[in-house]
C-alpha positions as a printed Julia matrix, in Angstrom:
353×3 Matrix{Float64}:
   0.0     0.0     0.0
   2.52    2.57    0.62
   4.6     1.12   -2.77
   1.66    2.4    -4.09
   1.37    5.63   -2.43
   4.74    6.71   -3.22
   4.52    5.53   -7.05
   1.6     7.55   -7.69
   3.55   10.63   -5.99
   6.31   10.56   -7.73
   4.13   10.32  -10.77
   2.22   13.24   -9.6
   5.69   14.9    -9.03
   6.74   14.14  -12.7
   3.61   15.34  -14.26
   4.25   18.94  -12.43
   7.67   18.85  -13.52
   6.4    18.1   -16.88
   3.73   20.94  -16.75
   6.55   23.1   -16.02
   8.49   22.4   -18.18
  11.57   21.89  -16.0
  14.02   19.4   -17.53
  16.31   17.76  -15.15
  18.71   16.61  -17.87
  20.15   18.94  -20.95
  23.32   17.55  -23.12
  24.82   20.38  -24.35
  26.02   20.1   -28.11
  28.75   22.56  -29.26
  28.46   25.35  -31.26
  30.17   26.03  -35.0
  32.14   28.76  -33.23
  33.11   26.47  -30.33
  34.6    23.62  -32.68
  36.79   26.18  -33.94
  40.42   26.42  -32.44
  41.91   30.07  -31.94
  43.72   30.04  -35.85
  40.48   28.9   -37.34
  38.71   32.08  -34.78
  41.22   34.72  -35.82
  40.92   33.7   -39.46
  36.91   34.21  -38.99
  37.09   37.16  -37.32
  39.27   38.38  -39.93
  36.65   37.62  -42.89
  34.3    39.0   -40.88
  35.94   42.85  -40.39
  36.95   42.75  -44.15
  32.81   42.03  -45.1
  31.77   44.92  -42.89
  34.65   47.38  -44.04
  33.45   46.48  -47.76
  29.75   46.92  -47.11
  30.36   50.29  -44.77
  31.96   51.11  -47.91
  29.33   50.55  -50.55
  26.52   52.11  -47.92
  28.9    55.61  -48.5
  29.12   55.19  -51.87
  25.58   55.21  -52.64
  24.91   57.16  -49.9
  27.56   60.1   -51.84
  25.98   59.52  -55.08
  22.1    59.89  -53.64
  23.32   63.39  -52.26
  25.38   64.49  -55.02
  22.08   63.6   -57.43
  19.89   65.51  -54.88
  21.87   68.39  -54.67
  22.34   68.48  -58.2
  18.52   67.72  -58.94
  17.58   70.73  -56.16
  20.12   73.21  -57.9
  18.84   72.72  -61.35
  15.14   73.2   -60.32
  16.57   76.15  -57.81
  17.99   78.04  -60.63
  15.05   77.23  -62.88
  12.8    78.98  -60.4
  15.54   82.34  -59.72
  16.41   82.91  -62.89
  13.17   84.47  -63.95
  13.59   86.37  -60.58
  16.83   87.78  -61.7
  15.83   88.15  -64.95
  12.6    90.59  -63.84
  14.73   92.48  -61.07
  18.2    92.93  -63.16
  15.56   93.97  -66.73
  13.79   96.85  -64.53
  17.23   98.55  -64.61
  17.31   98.77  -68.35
  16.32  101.39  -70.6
  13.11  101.34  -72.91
  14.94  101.37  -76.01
  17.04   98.54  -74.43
  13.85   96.25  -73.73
  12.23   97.41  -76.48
  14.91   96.21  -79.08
  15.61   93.02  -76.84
  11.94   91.87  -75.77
   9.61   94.16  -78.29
   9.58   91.18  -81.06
   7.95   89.02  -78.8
   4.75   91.57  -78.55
   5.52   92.37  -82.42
   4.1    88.49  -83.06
   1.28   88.22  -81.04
  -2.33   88.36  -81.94
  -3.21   91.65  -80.48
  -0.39   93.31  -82.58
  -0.09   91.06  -85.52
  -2.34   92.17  -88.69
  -2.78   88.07  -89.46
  -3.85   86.88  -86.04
  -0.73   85.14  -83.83
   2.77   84.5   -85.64
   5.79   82.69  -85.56
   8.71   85.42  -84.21
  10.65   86.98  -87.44
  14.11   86.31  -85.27
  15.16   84.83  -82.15
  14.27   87.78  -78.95
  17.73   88.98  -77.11
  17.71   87.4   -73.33
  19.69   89.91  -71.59
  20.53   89.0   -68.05
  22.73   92.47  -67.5
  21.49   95.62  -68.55
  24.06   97.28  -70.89
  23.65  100.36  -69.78
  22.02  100.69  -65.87
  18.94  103.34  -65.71
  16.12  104.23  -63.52
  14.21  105.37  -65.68
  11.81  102.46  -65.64
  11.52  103.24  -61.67
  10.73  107.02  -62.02
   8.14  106.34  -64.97
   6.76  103.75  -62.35
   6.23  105.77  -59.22
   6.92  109.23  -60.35
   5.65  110.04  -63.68
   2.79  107.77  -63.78
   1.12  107.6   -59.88
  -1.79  105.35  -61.31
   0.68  101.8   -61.03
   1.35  102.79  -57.67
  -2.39  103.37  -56.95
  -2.65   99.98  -57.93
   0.36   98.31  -55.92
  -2.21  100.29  -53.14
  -4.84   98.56  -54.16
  -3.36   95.65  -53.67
  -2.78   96.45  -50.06
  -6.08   97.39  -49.49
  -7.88   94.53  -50.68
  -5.39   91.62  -49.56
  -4.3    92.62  -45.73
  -8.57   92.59  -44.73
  -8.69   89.91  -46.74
  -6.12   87.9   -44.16
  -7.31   89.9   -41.5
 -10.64   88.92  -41.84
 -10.39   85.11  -43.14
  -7.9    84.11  -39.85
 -10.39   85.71  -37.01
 -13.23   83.79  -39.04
 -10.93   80.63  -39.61
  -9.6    80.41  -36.08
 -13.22   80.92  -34.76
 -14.58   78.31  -37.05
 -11.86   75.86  -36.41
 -12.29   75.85  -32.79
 -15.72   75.18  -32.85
 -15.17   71.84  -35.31
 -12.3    70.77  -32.97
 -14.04   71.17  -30.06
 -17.68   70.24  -30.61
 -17.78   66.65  -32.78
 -20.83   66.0   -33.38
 -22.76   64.29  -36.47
 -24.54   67.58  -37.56
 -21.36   69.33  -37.11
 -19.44   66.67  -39.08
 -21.81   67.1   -42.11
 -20.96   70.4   -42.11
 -17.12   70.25  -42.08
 -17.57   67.54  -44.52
 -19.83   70.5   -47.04
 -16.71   72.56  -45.98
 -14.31   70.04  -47.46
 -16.56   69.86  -50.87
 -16.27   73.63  -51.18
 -12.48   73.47  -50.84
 -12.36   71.19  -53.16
 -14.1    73.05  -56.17
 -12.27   75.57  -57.91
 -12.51   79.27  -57.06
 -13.76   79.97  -60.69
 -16.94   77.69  -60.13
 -17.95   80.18  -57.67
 -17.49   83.78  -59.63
 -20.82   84.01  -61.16
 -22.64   83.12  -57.66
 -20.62   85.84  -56.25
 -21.42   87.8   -59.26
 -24.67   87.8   -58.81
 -24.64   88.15  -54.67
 -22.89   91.36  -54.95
 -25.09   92.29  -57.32
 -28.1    92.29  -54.93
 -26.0    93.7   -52.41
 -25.6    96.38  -54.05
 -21.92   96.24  -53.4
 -20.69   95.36  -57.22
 -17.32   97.22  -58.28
 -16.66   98.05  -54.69
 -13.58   96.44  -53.01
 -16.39   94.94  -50.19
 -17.45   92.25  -53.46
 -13.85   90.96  -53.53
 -12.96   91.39  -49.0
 -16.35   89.36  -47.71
 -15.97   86.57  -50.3
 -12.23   86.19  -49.7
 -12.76   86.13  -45.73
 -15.36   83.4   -45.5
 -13.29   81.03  -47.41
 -13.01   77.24  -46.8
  -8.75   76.33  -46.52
  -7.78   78.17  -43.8
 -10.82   76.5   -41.77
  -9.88   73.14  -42.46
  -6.22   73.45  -42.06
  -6.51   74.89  -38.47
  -9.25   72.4   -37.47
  -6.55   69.36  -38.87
  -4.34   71.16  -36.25
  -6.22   71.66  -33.22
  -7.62   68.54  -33.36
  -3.92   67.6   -32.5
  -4.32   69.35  -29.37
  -4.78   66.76  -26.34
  -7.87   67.31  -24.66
  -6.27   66.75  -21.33
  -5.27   70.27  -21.93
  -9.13   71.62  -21.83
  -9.84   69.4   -19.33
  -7.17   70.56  -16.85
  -8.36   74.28  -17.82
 -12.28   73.09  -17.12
 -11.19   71.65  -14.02
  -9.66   75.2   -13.11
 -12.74   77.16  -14.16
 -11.24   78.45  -17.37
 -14.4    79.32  -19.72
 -14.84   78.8   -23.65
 -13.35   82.01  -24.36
 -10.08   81.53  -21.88
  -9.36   78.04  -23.61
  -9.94   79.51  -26.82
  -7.53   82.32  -26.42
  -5.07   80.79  -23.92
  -4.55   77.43  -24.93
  -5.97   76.75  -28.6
  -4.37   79.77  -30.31
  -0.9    79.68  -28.91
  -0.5    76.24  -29.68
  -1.75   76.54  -33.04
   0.88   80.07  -33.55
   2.58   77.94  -36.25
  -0.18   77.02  -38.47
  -1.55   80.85  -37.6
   1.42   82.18  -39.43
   1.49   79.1   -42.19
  -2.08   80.37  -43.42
  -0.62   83.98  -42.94
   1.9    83.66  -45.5
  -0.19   81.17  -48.18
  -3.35   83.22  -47.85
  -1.3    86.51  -48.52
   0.78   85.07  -51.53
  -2.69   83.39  -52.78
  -4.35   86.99  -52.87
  -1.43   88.98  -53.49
  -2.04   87.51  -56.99
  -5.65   86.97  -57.8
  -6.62   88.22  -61.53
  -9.65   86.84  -61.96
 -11.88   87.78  -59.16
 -11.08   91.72  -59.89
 -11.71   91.57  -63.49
 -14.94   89.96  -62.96
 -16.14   92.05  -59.96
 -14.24   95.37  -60.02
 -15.11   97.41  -63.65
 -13.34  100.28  -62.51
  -9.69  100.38  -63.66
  -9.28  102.26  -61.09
  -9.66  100.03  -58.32
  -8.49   97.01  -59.43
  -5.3    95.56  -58.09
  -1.75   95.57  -59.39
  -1.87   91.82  -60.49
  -4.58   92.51  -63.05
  -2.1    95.63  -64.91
   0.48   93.03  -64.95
  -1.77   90.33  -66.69
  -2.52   92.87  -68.89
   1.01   93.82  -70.39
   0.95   95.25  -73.28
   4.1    96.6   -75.91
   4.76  100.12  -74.63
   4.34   99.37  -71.2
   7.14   96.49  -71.12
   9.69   98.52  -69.27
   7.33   99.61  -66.77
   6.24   96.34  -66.34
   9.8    94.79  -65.32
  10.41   97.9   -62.62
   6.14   97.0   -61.52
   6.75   93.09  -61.06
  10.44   93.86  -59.69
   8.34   95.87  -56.84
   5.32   93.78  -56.49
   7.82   90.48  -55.83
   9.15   92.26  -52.72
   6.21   91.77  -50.06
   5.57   88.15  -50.62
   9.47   87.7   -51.03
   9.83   89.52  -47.42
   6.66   87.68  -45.44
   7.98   83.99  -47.16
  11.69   84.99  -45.55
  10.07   85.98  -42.15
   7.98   83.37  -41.44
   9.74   80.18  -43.52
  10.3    78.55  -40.06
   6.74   78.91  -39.12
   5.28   77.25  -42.95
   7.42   74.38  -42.73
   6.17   73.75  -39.22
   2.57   74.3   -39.5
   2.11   72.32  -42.34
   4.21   69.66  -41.15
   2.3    69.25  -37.85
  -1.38   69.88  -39.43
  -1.18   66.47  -41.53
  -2.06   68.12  -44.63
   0.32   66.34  -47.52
């Protein structure tokens, strides 16, 4: 009886051993790098450093010829993209009968000036990156002896800074509200915003045409200002980023008895200062060069914008056109400089691609 007793212990022993997996015996076979003796070792370590020296140096080789291709890609496109900068800035120093005899064939062959419609050019125009002789006289016809261009780089100013003004208070107001408040109506809503993004400015000139018109605010500078502030990027761009904001944030500043307004102004638009300044810069490059919107809405030569004279170019205005583009590059130029650091990072962090 106890034979028995102790035969089904140690079988009940075994079976926990088992269930744990604990093995009482292990024969422990040599490894490949055991076997070896210490020739055979230093020989295979010696392979070994000679693979990795060769394959370190391959990685830097095609790691030298991806940057010297992306540098060189970068440059070209770079230079592609200043030229015509230089070209513009360097020409507005020339003098008329300088651009005229370089750049007038050009105008010579198109259909507004040829008596047969559009034509091939009689010669090859003169591209002439230094001016042969260096004037102002483009410069003084521009802002002294004809005021109505710089009425125009005025207009400019007037309509785009309410324009940016007015479309960030109304984006950053709009955007909170999405961020904050998800629900299914509100959803829908964002989701008609989207749509409108989506459609092309154009699409919506004869509806705002026709608005203005029952306004009663047609060919004044309010039919190109109100459209231009209620428009649909700049409210889903900031809602993308403060929906990155972590709503322990507004909870700790509910739990503190901060109101709407105080989390609105104290916690959603700081941390959204980068994409603030992103929209800054697009929306005021975007405007600075709308054409069609003033031609459409604004009759009066008078009011319209710089960007529509310079769409509107014509053969004995060509030097005055080079010193007029030469001045209207310099505010975007400026604002993209100042706040580069600020683009990069607020598109970057709103997950737009």
């Amino acid at each position: 009886m106890e034979d028995q007793k102790a035969l089904q212990q140690k079988r009940r022993d075994e079976a926990t051993l088992a269930r744990r997996k604990v093995f009482t015996h292990y024969v422990h076979e040599p490894s490949f790098f055991e076997k070896m003796d210490e020739s055979e070792r230093d020989e295979f370590f010696k392979k070994q450093r000679l693979w990795s020296k060769r394959v370190r140096k391959q990685k830097q080789i095609r790691n030298t010829i991806t940057l010297v291709l992306g540098v060189t890609v970068a440059s070209i496109v770079s230079l592609l993209a200043i030229v015509p900068v230089f070209y513009t800035f360097l020409n507005s120093f020339m003098s008329s009968s300088e651009i005229n005899s370089n750049y007038g064939i050009i105008f010579q062959s198109l259909s507004g000036h040829a008596k047969n419609g559009a034509s091939y050019l009689a010669s090859s125009p003169t591209l002439t990156l230094v001016p042969q002789r260096v004037t102002i006289e483009q410069y003084k016809n521009l802002l002294i002896m004809s005021p109505t261009y710089l009425l125009k780089f005025w207009n400019s100013i007037i309509l785009v800074v309410p324009i940016v003004i007015g479309q960030m208070i109304v984006s950053c107001l709009a955007a909170y509200s999405f961020a904050r408040y998800r629900r299914k109506r509100r959803e829908i809503l964002f989701f008609s915003y989207i749509i409108l993004m989506l459609m092309p400015f154009q699409v919506t000139l004869v509806p705002n045409y026709m608005i203005s018109e029952q306004l009663g605010i047609l060919n004044t500078r309010w039919a190109i200002i109100l459209p231009g502030i209620f428009s649909t990027f700049a409210i889903f761009l900031l809602t993308k980023y403060m929906r990155q904001i972590p709503i322990a944030y507004i909870e700790a500043a509910k739990l503190d008895g901060a109101t709407e307004w105080q989390i609105f102004t104290k916690i959603a638009v700081p941390l959204c200062k980068n994409a603030i300044f992103a929209l800054t810069i697009l929306l005021f490059i975007d405007y600075w060069n709308m054409v069609e919107q003033p031609i459409v809405l604004l009759t009066d030569a008078d009011k319209q914008p710089m960007s529509v004279f310079l769409s509107q170019i014509n053969e004995a205005e060509i030097g005055i056109a080079f010193a007029a583009s030469a001045l209207y590059m310099i505010p975007p130029l400026l604002i993209f400089l100042w706040g580069e650091e600020y683009l990069v990072e607020g598109i970057s962090r709103s997950g737009v691609k």
